[in-house]
C-alpha positions in Angstrom: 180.9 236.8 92.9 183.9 235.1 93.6 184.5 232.1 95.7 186.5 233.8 98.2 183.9 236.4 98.2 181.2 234.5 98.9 183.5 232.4 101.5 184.6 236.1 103.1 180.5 236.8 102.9 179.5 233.6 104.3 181.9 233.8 107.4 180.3 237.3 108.0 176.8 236.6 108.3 177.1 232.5 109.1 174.7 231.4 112.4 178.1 229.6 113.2 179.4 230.5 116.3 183.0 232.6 116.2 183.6 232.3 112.2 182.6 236.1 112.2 185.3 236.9 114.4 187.7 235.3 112.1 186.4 237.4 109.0 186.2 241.0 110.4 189.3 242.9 108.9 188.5 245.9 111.4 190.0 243.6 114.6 193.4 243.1 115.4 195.0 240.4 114.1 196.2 238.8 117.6 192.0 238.5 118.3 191.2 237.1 114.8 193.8 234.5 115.3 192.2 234.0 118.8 188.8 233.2 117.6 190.3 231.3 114.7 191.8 228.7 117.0 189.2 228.4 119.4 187.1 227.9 116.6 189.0 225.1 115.4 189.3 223.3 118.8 185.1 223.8 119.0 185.2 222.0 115.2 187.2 219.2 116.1 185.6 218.6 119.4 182.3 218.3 118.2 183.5 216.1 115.0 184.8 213.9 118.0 181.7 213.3 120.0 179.6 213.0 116.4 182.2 210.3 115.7 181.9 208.8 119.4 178.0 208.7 119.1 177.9 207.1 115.3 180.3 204.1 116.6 178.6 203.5 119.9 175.4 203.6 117.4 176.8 201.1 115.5 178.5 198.8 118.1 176.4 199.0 120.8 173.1 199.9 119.5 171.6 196.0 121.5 171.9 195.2 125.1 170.8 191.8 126.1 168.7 191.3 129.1 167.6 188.5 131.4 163.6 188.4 131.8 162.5 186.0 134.5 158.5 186.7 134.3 158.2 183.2 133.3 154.7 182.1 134.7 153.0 183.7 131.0 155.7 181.8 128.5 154.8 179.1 126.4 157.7 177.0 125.6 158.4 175.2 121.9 160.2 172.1 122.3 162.7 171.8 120.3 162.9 170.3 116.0 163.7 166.9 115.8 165.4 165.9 112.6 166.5 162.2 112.3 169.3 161.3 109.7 169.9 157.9 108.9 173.6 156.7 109.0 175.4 154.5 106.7 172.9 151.5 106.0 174.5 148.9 104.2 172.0 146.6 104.4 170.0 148.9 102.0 173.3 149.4 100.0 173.9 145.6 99.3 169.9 145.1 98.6 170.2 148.2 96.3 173.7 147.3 94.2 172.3 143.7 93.9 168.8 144.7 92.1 170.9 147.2 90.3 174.0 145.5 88.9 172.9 141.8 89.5 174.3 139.3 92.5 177.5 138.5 90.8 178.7 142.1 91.3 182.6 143.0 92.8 181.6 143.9 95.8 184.0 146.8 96.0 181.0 148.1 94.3 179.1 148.0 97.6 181.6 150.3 99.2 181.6 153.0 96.9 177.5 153.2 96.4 177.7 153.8 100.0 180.2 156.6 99.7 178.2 158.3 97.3 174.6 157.6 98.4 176.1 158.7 102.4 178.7 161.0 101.2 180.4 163.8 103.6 184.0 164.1 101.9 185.3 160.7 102.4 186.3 159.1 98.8 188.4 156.0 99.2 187.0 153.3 97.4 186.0 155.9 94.6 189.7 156.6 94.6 190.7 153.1 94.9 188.5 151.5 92.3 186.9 154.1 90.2 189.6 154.8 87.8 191.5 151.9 87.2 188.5 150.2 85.2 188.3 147.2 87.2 185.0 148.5 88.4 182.2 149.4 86.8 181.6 152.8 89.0 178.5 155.2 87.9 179.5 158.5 86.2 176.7 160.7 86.8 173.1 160.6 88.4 174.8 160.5 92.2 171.5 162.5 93.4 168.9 160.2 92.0 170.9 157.2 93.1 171.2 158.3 96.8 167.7 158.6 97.0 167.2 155.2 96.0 169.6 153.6 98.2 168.8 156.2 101.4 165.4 154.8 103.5 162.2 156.2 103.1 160.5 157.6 106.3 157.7 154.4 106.4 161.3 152.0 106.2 163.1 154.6 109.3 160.0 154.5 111.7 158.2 152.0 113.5 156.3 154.5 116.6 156.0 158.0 117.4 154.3 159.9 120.6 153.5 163.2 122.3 152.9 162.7 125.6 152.1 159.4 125.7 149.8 159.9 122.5 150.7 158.2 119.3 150.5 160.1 116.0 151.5 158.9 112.4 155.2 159.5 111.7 155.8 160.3 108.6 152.5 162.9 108.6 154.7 165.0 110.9 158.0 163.7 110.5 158.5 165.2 106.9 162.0 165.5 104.3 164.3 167.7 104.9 167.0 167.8 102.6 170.6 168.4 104.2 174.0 168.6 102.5 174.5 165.3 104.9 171.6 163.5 102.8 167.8 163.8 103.2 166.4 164.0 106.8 162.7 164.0 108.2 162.3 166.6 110.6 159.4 167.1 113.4 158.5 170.9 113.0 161.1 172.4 110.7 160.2 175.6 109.2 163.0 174.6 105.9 161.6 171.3 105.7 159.5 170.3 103.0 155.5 171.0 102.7 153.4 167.8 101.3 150.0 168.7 100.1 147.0 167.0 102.5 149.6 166.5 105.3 149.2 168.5 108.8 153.1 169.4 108.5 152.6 171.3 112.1 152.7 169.8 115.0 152.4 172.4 118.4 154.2 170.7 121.1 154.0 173.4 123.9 154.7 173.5 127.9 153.8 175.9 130.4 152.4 176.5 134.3 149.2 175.0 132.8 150.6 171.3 130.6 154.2 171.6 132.2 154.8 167.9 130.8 156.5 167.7 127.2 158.3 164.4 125.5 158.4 162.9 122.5 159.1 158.8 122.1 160.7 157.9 118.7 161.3 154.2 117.7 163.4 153.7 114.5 164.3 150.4 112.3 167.3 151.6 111.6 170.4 153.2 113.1 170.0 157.1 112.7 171.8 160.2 114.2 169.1 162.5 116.1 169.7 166.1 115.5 167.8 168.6 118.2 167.8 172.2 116.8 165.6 175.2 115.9 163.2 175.3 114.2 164.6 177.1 111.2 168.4 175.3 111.8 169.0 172.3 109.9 171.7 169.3 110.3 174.8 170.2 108.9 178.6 168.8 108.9 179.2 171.1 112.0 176.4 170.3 114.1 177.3 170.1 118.0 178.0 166.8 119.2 175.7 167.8 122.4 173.0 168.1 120.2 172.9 164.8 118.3 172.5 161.5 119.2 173.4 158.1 117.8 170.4 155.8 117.9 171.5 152.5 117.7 169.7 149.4 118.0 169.1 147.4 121.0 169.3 151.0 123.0 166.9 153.2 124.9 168.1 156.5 125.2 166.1 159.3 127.4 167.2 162.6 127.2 166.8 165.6 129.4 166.6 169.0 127.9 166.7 172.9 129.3 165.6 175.3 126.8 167.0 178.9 127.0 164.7 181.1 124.6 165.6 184.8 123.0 163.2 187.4 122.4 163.6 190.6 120.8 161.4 194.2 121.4 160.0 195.3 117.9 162.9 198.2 117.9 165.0 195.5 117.1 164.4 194.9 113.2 164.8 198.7 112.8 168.4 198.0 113.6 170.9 197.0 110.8 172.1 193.0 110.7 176.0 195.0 111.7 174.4 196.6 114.7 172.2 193.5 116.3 174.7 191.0 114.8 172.4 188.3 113.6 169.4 188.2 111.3 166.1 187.1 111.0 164.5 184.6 109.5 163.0 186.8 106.4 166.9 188.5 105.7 167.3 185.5 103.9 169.6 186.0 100.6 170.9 182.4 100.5 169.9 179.8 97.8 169.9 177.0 100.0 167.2 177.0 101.9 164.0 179.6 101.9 165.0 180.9 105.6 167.7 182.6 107.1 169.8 180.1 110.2 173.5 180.0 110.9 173.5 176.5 110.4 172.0 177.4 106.4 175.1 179.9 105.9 177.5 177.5 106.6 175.8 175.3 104.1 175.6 178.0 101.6 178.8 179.0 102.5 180.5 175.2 102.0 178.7 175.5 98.8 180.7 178.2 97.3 183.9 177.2 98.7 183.9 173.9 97.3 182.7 175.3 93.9 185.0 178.3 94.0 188.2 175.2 94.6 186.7 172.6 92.7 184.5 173.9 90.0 181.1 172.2 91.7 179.3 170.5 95.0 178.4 167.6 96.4 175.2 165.6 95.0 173.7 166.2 98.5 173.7 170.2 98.4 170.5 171.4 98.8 168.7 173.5 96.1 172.1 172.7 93.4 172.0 172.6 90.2 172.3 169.9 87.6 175.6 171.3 86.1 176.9 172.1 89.7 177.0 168.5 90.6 179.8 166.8 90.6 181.5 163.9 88.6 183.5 161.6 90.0 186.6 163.5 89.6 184.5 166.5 91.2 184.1 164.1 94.2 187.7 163.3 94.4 188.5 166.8 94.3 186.0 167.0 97.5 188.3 164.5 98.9 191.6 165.9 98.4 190.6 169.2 99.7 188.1 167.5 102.8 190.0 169.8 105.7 189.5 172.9 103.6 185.5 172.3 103.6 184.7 170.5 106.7 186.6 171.8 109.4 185.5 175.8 110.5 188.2 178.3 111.6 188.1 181.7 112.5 188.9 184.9 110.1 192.3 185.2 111.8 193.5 181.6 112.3 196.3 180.3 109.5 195.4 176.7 110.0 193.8 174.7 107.1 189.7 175.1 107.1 186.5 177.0 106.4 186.4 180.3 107.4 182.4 181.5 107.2 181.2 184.7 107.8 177.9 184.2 109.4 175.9 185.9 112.1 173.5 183.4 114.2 169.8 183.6 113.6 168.2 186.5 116.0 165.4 184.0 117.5 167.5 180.8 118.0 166.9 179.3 121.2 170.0 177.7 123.0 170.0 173.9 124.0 171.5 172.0 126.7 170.7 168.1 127.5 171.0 168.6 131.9 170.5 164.8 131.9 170.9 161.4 130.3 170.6 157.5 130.3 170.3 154.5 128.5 169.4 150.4 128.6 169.1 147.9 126.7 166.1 146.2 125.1 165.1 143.2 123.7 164.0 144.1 120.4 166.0 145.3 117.1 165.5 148.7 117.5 166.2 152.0 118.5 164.2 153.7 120.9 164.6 157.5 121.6 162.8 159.7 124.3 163.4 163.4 124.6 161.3 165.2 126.9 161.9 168.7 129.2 163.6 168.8 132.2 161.7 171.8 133.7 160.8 174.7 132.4 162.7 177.6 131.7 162.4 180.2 134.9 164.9 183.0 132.4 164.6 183.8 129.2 167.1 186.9 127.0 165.9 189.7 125.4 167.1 192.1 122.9 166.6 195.8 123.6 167.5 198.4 121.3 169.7 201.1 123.8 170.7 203.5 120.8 168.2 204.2 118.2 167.9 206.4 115.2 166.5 209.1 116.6 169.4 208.8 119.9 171.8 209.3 117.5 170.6 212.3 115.8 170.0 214.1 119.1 173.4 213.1 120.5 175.0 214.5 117.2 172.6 217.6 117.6 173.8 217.9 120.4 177.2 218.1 120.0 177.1 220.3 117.3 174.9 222.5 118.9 177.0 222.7 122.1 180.4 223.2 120.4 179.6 225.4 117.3 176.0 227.0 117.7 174.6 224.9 114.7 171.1 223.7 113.8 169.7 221.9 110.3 169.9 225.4 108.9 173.2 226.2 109.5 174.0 223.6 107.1 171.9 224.6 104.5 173.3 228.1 104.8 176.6 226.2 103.4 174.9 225.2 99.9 172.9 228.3 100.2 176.1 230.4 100.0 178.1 228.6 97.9 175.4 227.3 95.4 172.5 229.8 95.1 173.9 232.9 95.9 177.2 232.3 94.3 175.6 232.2 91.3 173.2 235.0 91.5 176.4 236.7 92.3 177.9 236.2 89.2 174.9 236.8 87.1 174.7 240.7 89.0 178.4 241.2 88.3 178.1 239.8 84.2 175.0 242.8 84.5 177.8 245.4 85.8 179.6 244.8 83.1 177.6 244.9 80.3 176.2 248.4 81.9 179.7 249.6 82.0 180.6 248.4 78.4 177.5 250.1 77.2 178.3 253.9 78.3 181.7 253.8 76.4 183.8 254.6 79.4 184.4 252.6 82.4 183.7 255.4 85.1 186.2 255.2 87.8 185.1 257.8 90.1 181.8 258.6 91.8 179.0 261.1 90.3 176.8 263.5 92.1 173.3 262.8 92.2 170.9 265.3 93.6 171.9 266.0 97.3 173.3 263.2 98.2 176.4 260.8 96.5 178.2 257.2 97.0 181.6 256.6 96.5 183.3 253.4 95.0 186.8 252.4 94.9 189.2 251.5 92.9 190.3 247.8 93.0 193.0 247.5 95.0 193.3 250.7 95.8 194.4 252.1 99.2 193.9 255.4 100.8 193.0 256.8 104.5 189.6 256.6 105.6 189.6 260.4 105.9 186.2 262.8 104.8 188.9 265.6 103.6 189.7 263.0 101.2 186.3 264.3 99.6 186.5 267.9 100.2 184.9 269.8 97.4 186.3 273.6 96.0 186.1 276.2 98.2 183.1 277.9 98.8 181.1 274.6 98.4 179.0 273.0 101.0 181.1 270.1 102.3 179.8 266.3 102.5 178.9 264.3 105.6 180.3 260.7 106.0 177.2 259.1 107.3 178.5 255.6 106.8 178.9 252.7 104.6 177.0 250.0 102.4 178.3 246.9 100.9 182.0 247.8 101.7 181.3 251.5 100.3 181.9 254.3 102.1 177.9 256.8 101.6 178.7 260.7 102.1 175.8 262.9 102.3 176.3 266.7 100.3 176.1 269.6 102.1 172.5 271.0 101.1 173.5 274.5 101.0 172.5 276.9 98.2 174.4 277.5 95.4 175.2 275.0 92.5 176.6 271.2 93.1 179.3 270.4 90.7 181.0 267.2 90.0 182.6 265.7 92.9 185.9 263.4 92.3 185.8 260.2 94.6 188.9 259.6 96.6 190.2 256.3 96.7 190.1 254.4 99.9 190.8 250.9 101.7 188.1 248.5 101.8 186.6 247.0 104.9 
């Protein structure tokens, strides 16, 4: 069989609505057309709403909404990650019980750059390749660890609620592309064996109160964030603060949480537009944040323009690193990697593609002061304003299962299709096609047997079946088939596979040989 005999078969008997219409050669060709186009305007109607129904399941699969049944939350104050800033104490106590006390002091300047570095390389530039000082060539990472403070040299005091605990227990490294951090309840921070690395600060109706009181030796920038997030180059101003000495700071802070139904995570990362913390394919850091795929992201760039990273990059390896003239390519290129710009914007920066984190809470200090003291510190206190009274909530609106009645639907409405009629389509033009062609290789091989192709019809007993010639074309007439006179005449009692069945007589006398007549198919 043919293919357009098994299309011309499969419009016939099709659970399509119309297509059989279309296929009947008995109707006029005025209603053939007529079914034809309606059936194509049914077709393309229903490809429209299928089309309508997979973008608004792709675009607008998540609705947020507002919950306000806030007397059963319990709220997680926020990470606290604190970052010390440019020491230079430690720097000239460092270069001097490295290189000696008669060292050039330019010296001083550029183990700072490297040990605090975030794209600034002037003194490296300056004094690093003329030979008049004696600059280090490689180890950058081990030597910034040496220079940075440890956390027992960062913190003097730390309290919940009034209650001290042991800093650096809780307080544990972080390591940041900005240098290494200790961080109060980060999930990316790093675990030490023996050390309770959690600790739960929580508020609701029943211990509204939560604060934390941080006093620091040394002058540090105080990063707020989630607890997955972790300080990066492009951290919001609003959400760090400079602890300097002599200065209390007290902070007031409204938290703004986001929960998601479990429907959510059946969703894809396209569809809810942000991932979770386990959709984590970055090298960087173990958990999935925004802020960790802009890292990851600065990462590549500057290798992809410079041939490696900086020292500080999290997680890099040792033949990443760069050398000095790695660092000064950092430099030259420092607008490309540091500032962020959107996918259409033609100004010089870092364009990232990165979805935010689908649990990450938002922020916002509602109030703030600050006095002096009289010792040489820096004191810190960050505590909740109130809490929250609203909360957001992702629901799923357009599921799997919408989409596939919305599309049944459609099709079902516009064309008379199910499942099966589908399967009808390979059926036809798979299966039966080739079964097809294995009856009609039989046909032949029967008709190349007998010696003679038989082009007419032979009696057989009382009753015969007429085939036609291909092609040929005749009137669908019985005296077509009129035997000799005197003979019973045949009956046309109808057809079979396109064949025309006549039925003999049944009279007495003998039944000779009757010649078909050639006819039009149907």
């Amino acid at each position: 069989m043919g293919i357009f005999s098994s299309f011309k078969d499969f419009l016939n008997n099709t659970s399509f609505h119309g297509l059989r219409f279309v296929a009947q050669e008995e109707r006029h060709w005025s209603e053939r057309v007529f079914w034809l186009v309606v059936c194509m305007v049914s077709w393309g109607a229903s490809a429209k709403l299928m089309m309508a129904s997979w973008e608004a399941f792709q675009n607008n699969a998540i609705s947020f909404v507002v919950e306000s049944t806030y007397l059963d939350w319990d709220t997680t104050f926020p990470t606290i990650s604190v970052c010390e800033e440019d020491n230079m104490e430690r720097v000239y106590f460092m270069s001097a019980k490295i290189y000696g006390e008669d060292h050039d002091f330019n010296l001083d300047e550029v183990l700072k750059e490297i040990s605090y570095f975030r794209g600034s390389a002037y003194y490296i530039k300056e004094f690093c390749f003329d030979g008049h000082v004696n600059c280090p060539k490689s180890g950058f990472t081990a030597l910034a660890r040496k220079i940075r403070s440890g956390c027992p040299d960062i913190f003097v005091d730390c309290k919940v609620n009034n209650v001290a605990f042991n800093c650096c227990d809780h307080f544990l490294p972080l390591d940041t592309e900005i240098g290494t951090c200790f961080a109060l309840n980060s999930q990316q921070g790093v675990r030490l064996r023996g050390k309770k690395d959690k600790l739960p600060i929580l508020a609701n109706r029943r211990a509204p109160k939560a604060a934390v009181y941080l006093e620091l030796r040394v002058q540090s920038n105080v990063h707020i964030h989630s607890p997955e997030d972790v300080p990066f180059l492009n951290s919001l101003s609003s959400e760090v603060f400079v602890a300097a000495p002599l200065i209390h700071k007290r902070f007031g802070i409204a938290v703004r949480e986001i929960e998601n139904e479990p429907g959510v995570r059946d969703t894809s990362t396209v569809q809810r537009k942000c991932r979770f913390l386990d959709e984590n394919d970055l090298s960087v850091y173990r958990y999935y944040s925004y802020s960790a795929c802009i890292t990851q992201c600065r990462k590549e760039a500057q290798i992809k323009q410079c041939g490696c990273t900086t020292h500080l990059m999290p997680n890099a390896k040792e033949d990443e690193i760069c050398t000095l003239e790695g660092l000064m390519c950092l430099y030259t290129h420092y607008t490309n990697f540091s500032v962020l710009k959107t996918s259409w914007s033609r100004k010089e920066g870092l364009y990232c593609n990165c979805v935010p984190s689908c649990t990450e809470p938002e922020y916002n200090i509602v109030t703030q002061e600050s006095f002096g003291i009289s010792h040489n510190t820096s004191r810190i206190e960050l505590m909740l304003d109130r809490l929250p009274s609203e909360r957001y909530k992702r629901n799923v609106v357009r599921g799997r299962l919408d989409m596939v009645v919305s599309m049944g639907g459609a099709a079902g409405l516009f064309v008379g299709a199910s499942l099966l009629s589908f399967v009808e389509l390979l059926y036809y033009f798979s299966l039966r096609m080739c079964r097809g062609s294995k009856d009609t290789g039989e046909d032949d091989d029967d008709n190349s047997s007998g010696g003679k192709k038989k082009d007419s019809a032979s009696v057989r007993g009382s009753a015969f079946t007429t085939t036609a010639k291909q092609g040929a074309v005749a009137p669908l007439a019985v005296g077509n088939f009129l035997p000799p006179a005197g003979q019973p005449r045949p009956g046309l009692i109808g057809h079979y596979n396109n064949n025309l069945v006549l039925q003999g007589g049944g009279g007495g006398g003998a039944q000779p040989g009757l010649d078909a007549g050639y006819y039009s198919r149907f």
